[in-house]
C-alpha positions as a printed Julia matrix, in Angstrom:
297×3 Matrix{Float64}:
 40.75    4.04   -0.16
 39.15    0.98   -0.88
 35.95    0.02   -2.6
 33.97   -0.52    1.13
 35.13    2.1     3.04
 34.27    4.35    0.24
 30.73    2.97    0.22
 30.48    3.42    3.69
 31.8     6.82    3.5
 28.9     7.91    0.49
 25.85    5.96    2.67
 27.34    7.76    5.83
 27.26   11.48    3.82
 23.99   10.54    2.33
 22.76   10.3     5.72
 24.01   13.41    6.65
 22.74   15.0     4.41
 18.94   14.11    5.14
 19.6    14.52    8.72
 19.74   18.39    8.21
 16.85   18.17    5.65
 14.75   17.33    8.54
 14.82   20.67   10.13
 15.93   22.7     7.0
 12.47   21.49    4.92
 10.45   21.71    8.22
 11.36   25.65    8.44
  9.91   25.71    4.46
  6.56   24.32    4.71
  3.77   25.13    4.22
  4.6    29.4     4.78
  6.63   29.48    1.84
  6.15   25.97   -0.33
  3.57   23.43    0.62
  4.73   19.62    0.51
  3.79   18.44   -2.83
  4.89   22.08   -4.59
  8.31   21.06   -2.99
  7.98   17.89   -4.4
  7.55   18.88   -7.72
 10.73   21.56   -7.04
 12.88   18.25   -6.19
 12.25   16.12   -8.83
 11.84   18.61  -11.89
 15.46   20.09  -10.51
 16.97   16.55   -9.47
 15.82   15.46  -13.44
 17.73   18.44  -14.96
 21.05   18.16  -12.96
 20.93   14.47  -13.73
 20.61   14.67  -17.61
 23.14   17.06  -17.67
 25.97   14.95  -15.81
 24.54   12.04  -17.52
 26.45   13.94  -20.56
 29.94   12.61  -18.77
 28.57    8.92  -17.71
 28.54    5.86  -20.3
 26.09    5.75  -22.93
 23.8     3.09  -21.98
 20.65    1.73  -23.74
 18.15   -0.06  -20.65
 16.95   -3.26  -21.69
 13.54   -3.7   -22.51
 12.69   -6.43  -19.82
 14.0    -3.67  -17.08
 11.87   -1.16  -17.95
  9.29   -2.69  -15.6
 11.99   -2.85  -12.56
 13.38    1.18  -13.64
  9.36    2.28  -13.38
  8.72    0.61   -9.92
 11.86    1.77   -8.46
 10.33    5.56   -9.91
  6.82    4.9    -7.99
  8.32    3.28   -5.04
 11.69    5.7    -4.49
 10.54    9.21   -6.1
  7.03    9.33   -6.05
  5.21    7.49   -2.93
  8.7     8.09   -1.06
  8.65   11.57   -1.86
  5.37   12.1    -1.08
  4.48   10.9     2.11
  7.65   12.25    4.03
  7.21   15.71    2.62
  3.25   15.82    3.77
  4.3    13.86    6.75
  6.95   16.47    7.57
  4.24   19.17    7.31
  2.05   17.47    9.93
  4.34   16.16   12.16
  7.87   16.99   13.42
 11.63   16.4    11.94
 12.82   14.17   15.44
  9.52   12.76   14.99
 10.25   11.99   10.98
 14.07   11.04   11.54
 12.78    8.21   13.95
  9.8     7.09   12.28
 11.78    6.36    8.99
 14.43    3.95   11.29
 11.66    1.32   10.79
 12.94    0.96    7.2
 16.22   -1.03    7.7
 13.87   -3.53    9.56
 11.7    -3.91    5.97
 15.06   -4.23    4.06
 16.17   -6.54    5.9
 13.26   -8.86    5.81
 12.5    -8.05    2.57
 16.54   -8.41    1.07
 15.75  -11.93    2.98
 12.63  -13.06    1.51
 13.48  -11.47   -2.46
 17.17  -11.6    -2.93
 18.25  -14.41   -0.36
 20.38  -11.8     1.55
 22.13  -14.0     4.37
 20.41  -13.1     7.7
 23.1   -14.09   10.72
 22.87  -13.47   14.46
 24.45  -10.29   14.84
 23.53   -8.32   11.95
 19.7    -9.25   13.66
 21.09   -8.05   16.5
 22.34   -5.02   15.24
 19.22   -4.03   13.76
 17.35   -4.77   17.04
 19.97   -2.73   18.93
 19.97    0.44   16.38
 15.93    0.46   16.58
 15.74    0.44   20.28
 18.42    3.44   20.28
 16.25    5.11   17.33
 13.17    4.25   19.52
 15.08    5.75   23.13
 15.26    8.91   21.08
 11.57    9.62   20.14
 10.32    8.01   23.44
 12.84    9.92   25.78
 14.26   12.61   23.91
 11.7    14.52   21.38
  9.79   17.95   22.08
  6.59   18.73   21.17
  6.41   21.76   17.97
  3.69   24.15   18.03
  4.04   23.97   14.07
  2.84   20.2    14.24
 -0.96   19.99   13.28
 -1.27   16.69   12.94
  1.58   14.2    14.59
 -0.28   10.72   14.47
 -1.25   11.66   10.69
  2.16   12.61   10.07
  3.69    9.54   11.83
  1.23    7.1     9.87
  2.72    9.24    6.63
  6.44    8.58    8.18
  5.68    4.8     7.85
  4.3     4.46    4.47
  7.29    6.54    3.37
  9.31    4.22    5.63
  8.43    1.14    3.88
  8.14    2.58   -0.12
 11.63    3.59    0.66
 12.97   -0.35    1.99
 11.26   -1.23   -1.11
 13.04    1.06   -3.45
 16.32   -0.38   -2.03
 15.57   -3.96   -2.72
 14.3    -2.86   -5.98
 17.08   -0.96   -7.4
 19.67   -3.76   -5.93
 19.82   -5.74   -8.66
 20.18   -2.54  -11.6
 22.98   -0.74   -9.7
 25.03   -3.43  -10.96
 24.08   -3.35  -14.54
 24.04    0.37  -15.11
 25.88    3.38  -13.98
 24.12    5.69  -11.59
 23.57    8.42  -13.42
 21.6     6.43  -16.2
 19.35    5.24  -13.32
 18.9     8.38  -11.78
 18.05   10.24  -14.93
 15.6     8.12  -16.03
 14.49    7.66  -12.69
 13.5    10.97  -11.94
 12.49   11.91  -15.38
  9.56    9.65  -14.92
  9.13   11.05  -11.78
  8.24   14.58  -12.94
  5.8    12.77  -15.55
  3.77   10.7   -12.61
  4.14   13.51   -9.6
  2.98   16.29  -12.17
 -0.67   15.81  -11.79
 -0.69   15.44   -7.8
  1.76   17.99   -7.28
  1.37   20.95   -9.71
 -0.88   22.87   -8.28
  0.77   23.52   -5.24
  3.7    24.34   -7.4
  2.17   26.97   -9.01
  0.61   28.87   -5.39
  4.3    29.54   -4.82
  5.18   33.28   -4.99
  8.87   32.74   -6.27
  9.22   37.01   -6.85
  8.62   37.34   -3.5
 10.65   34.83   -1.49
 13.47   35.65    0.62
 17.35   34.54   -0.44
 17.87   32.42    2.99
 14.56   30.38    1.83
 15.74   30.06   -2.2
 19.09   28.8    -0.58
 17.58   26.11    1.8
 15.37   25.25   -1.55
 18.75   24.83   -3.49
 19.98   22.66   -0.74
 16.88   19.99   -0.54
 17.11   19.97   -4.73
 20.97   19.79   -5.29
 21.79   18.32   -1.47
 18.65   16.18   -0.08
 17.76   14.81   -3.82
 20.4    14.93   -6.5
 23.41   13.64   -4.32
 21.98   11.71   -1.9
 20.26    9.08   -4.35
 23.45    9.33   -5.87
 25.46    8.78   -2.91
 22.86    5.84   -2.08
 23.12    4.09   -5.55
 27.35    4.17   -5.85
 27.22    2.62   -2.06
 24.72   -0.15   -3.6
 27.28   -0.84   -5.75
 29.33   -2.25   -3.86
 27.13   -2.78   -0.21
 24.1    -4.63    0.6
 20.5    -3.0     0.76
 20.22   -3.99    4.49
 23.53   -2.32    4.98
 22.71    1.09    3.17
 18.93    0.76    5.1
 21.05    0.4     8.29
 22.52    4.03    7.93
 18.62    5.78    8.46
 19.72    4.84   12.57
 22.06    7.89   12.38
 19.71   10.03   11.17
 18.08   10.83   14.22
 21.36   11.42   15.83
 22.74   13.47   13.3
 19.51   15.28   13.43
 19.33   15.83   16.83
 23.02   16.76   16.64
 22.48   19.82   14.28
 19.22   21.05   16.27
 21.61   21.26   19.11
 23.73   23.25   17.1
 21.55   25.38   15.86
 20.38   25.78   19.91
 17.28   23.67   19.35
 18.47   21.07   21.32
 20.19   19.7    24.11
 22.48   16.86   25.19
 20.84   14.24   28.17
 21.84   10.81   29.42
 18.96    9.2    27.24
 20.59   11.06   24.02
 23.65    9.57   25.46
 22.5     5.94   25.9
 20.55    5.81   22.58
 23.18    7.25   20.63
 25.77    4.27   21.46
 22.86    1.83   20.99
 22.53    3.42   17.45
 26.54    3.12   16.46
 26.51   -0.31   18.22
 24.02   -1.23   16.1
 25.33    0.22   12.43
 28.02   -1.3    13.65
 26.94   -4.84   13.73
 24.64   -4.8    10.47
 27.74   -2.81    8.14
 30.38   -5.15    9.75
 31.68   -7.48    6.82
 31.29  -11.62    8.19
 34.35  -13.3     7.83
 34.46  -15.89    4.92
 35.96  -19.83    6.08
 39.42  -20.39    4.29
């Protein structure tokens, strides 16, 4: 397997992976864990498992002058991120959240254009049009209203600002992915982010009744720490390594297809035409942006 398709493969699981975190950390909040508690949960456990397989990665000292990049990509990827798509995810509901995020690949990719001179060409603007307006079919056409939804335009608003810390965290991290190995970023990454999210989050943290809770909730837990945290900004940082930020942003268009797709397995959903037509507008579009231009002999 070569280098790309392996990238693809990790941004494509990574994906996945958040795609069932919609409904799986939806079911979790706030009965058992309220959004910032969870928060805390994530990062304190994503730290530990880090530092430990850290243990089998290269020894690597950061230079001094990245220090400055390594603590924005902390406030920008595991703190504001974090944050806003947890509360927002409280408020609001998880077709709602895996839609609202597809604005991101849109910030990437003006932002990879403006910051790191990332080649913008026809179709990969095209592609990006074409995966929003399936993205956008989805929420417009194809979304129920929850009961468990207090506050959808609050949530949405949330969805956004989590939306665009998370295009920004991309661009960010670009340019270390190919100076370090992942798990040095990710450990110090997330180590930081226990030391800024501690004050805003603790106290939710400690309302949580952990003697009490039931073993299908401490599993789903384990799943958003070890699945939805620990590999997927794993799986996101080795696909850097090797794709562009626009690319990797391009893969939040599945989300809400994959999403939809394991509601509907878990009989929450239901296949229509407009799931249909948005769907192929969606692959069409990943499609377009991940699709490598051919170089001039």
């Amino acid at each position: 397997m070569d280098k790309r398709t392996a990238a693809l493969l990790a941004a494509f699981g990574a994906s996945l992976i958040y795609a069932v975190n919609h409904t799986v950390a939806k079911g979790l909040m706030p009965t058992y864990i309220k959004p910032f508690g969870f928060i805390f949960l994530r990062v304190i456990g994503a730290a530990v498992l880090f530092w430990l397989a850290s243990v089998w990665a290269p020894k690597q000292k950061i230079e001094r002058s990245d220090w400055p990049r390594i603590l924005g990509c902390t406030i920008f990827g595991m703190v504001i991120n974090m944050l806003m798509f947890f509360k927002g995810l409280q408020l609001s509901t998880p077709i709602n959240s895996s839609v609202m995020i597809t604005i991101s690949p849109i910030m990437v990719f003006i932002l990879s254009a403006i910051f790191i001179k990332e080649k913008i060409t026809f179709l990969r603007t095209i592609g990006i049009l074409l995966g929003f307006a399936g993205a956008l079919g989805l929420i417009l056409f194809g979304a129920e209203i929850r009961q468990d939804a207090p506050n959808i335009p609050l949530g949405n608003t949330l969805f956004i600002i989590n939306a665009a810390s998370y295009a920004i965290y991309l661009v960010m991290v670009k340019p270390l992915t190919a100076k370090y190995h992942s798990f040095t970023l990710m450990k110090w990454f997330f180590l930081l982010a226990v030391v800024i999210n501690f004050p805003i989050t603790i106290s939710e943290f400690n309302e949580v009744e952990w003697s009490s809770l039931p073993f299908d909730v401490i599993w789903k837990m384990v799943f958003v720490v070890v699945g939805t945290t620990f590999f997927t900004y794993l799986l996101n940082v080795f696909a850097l390594k090797t794709l562009k930020a626009s690319t990797i942003g391009a893969f939040i268009y599945l989300q809400p297809l994959l999403a939809i797709s394991f509601a509907m397995a878990m009989g929450a959903d239901s296949l229509n035409l407009v799931k249909i037509v948005s769907a192929v507008l969606v692959f069409i579009g990943v499609y377009l942006v991940t699709k490598k231009p051919k170089t001039l002999a």
